[in-house]
N, C-alpha and C positions, 0 to 999 in steps of 0.2 A: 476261635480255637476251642475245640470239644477235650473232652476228657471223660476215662473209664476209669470209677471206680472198684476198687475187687481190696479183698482182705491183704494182709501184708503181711509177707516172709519175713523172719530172723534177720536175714540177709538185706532185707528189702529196707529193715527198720534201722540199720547202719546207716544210710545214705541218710534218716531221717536224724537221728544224732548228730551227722556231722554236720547238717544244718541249726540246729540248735545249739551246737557249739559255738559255729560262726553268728549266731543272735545272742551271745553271752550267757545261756542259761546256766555251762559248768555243767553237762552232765557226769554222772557219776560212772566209773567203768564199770561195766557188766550189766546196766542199768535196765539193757532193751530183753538180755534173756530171763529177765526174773519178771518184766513185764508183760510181753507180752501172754506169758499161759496163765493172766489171769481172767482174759476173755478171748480168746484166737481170732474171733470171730469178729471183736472189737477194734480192731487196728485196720488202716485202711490209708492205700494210698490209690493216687488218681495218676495215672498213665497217660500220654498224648500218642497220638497213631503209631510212631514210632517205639511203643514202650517205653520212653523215659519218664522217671517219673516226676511228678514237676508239683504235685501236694500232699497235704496229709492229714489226718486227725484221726484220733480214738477215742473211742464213747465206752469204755470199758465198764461192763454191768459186774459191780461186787455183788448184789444181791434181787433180789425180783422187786425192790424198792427202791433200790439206789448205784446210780451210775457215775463214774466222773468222766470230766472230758477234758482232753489236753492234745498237746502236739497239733494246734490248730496252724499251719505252716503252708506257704508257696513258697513255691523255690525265688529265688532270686534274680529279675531279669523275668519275670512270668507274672510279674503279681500289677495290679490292676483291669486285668483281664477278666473278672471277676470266675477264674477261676477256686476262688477259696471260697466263693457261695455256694458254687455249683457242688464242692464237694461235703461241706455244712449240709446243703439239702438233701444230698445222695446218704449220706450217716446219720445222718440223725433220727432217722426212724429205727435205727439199731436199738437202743433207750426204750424202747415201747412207752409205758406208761409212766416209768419211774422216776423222779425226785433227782435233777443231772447238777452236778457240782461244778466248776471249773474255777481256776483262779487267773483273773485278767489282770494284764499288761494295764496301766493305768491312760493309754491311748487305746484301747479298743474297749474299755470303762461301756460306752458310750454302744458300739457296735454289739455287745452281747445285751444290753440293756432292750433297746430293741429286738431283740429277739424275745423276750421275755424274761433273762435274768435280773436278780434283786440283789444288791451288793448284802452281804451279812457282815464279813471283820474283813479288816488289813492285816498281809501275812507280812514282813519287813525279814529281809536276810543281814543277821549280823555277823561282821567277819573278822575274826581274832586269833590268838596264838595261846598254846597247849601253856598252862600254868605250870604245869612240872610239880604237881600237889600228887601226892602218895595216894591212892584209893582203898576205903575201908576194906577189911578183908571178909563183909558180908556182901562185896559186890565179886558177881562168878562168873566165868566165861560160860555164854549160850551152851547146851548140849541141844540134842533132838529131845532128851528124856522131859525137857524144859516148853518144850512146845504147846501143850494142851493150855497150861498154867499161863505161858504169855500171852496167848490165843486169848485167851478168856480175860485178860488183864487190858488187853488191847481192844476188846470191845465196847470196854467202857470209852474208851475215847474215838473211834471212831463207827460210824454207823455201818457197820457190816462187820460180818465176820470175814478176816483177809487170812484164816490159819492157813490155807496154800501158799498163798502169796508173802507171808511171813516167814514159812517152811523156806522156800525159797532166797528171800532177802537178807536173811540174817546168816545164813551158811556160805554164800555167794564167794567164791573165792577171790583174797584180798580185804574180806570184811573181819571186822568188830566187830563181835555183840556180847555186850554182857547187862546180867539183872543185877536187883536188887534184893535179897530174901532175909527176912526177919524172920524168927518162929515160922519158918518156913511156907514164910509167906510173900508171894511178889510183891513189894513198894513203888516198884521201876522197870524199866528195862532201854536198853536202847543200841544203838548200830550207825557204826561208822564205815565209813568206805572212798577209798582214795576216788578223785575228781578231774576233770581234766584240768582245773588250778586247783591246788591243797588237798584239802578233807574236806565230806560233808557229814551231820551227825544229822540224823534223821531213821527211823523215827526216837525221837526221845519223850519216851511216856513217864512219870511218877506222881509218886502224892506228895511230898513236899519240898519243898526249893531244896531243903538237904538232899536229899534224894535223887534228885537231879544233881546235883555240885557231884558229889559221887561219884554217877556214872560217866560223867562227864569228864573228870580228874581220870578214870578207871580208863576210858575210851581213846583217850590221849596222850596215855601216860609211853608210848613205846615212841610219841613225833618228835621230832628236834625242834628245841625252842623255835626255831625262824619258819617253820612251817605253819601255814594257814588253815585256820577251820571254820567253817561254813556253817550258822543254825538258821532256817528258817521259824521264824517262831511268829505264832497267830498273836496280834494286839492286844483282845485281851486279859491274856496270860500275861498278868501285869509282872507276877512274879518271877517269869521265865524274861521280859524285857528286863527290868533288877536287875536279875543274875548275869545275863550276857553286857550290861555294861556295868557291873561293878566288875568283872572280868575281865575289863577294859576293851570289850568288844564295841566295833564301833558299825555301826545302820549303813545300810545301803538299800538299793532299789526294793520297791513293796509292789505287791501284787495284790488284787480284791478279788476275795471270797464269792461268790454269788453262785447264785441257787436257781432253776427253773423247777418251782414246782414246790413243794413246802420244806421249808428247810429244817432239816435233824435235829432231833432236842438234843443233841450229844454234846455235853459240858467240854469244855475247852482247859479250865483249870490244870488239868493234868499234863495237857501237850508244851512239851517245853522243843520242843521240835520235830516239824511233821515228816513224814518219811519224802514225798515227793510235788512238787505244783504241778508234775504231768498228769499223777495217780492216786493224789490225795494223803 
């Protein structure tokens, strides 16, 4: 069985969601229109003669250095066919030169290893319920007027500038986002958004474990206790593990960081929850 790869519609990238639903990832509603215009170009599924589409993966380039890559997927009932090479081989020259992130499934560890990825840290999803704690009132809901200021507080912690893609992620309808500002200064910021089980908070950036508690109390504060919330948090960030189990958050499935190409000197200390394992 052959396969055509070509770039992937809105529409096209729903049918990709609902498979990663069905692999337990929890995506986040609205998740595909804030992604994919972060590289159009970058999303890509594979069609059999018929036009169904039966794979997937996107190498999304945030900058002329740095790309990630996720939604690496065969449909189900198609996979052993070694369909998911042929579409790896077809994308992957999308990446040109740049430095490609992805976070592996701890069974396919091994399959991106061969390719040339280096594991760097374990990212672990911990999954808990809203504390019902009151949030400082120097923590404020996102405006647009707020955007340069995040932009810029956010690239400390990750290797590219994403202010489109943040533009986006944090207005998304349905979303939470609020910072944190001292002497009118960002500390934090972060963004929550309902999931196909619970909540997810991601990204959650700040400088100190207070700072996170904060926005985290602030992000939370409208859920009913019995509702679920979701942080993926990088290892480590010893102090964001702390926080999500003195919170009585409790670990689930972990995913590994790996790199093809030199990996980002971009400090981790800050990220107390990353925005997405599709998108970095």
């Amino acid at each position: 069985m052959s396969i055509t790869l070509a770039p992937a519609t809105l529409d096209d990238w729903q049918q990709i969601v609902a498979w990663t639903n069905a692999e337990g990832w929890n995506p986040g509603h609205g998740d595909a229109a804030c992604f994919l215009p972060t590289d159009p170009a970058g999303f890509f599924v594979g069609r059999d003669d018929d036009g169904r589409i039966l794979s997937s993966i996107s190498i999304a380039n945030h900058s002329p250095d740095f790309a990630f890559l996720g939604f690496y997927l065969v449909a189900p009932g198609h996979r052993g066919r070694g369909l998911g090479l042929a579409t790896w081989r077809s994308a992957f020259p999308h990446a040109g030169t740049r430095t490609v992130a992805l976070d592996a499934v701890p069974a396919q560890r091994e399959t991106y290893r061969r390719s040339g990825f280096v594991p760097a840290h374990t990212t672990v999803r911990w999954t808990g319920r809203p504390s019902g704690a009151p949030a400082p009132a120097d923590v404020v809901p996102f405006s647009p007027d707020h955007l340069d200021a995040v932009a810029a507080y956010d690239r400390r912690s990750f290797p590219a500038d994403r202010r489109g893609f943040l533009a986006r992620w944090l207005t998304a309808p349905g979303r939470t986002a609020r910072l944190r500002l001292r002497d009118g200064r960002v500390t934090g910021y972060g963004t929550l958004r309902p999931a196909q089980d619970g909540h997810r908070v991601g990204p959650l950036c700040a400088d100190t474990r207070d700072d996170a508690e904060a926005l985290l109390d602030s992000l939370t504060a409208h859920l009913s206790p019995e509702e679920t919330v979701h942080l993926d948090i990088p290892e480590p960030n010893t102090s964001a593990t702390a926080l999500a189990r003195d919170r009585g958050y409790a670990p689930g499935f972990s995913t590994s960081r790996m790199y093809a190409g030199p990996a980002p000197a971009t400090p981790l200390e800050g990220v107390y929850a990353v925005a997405s394992l599709e998108l970095g």
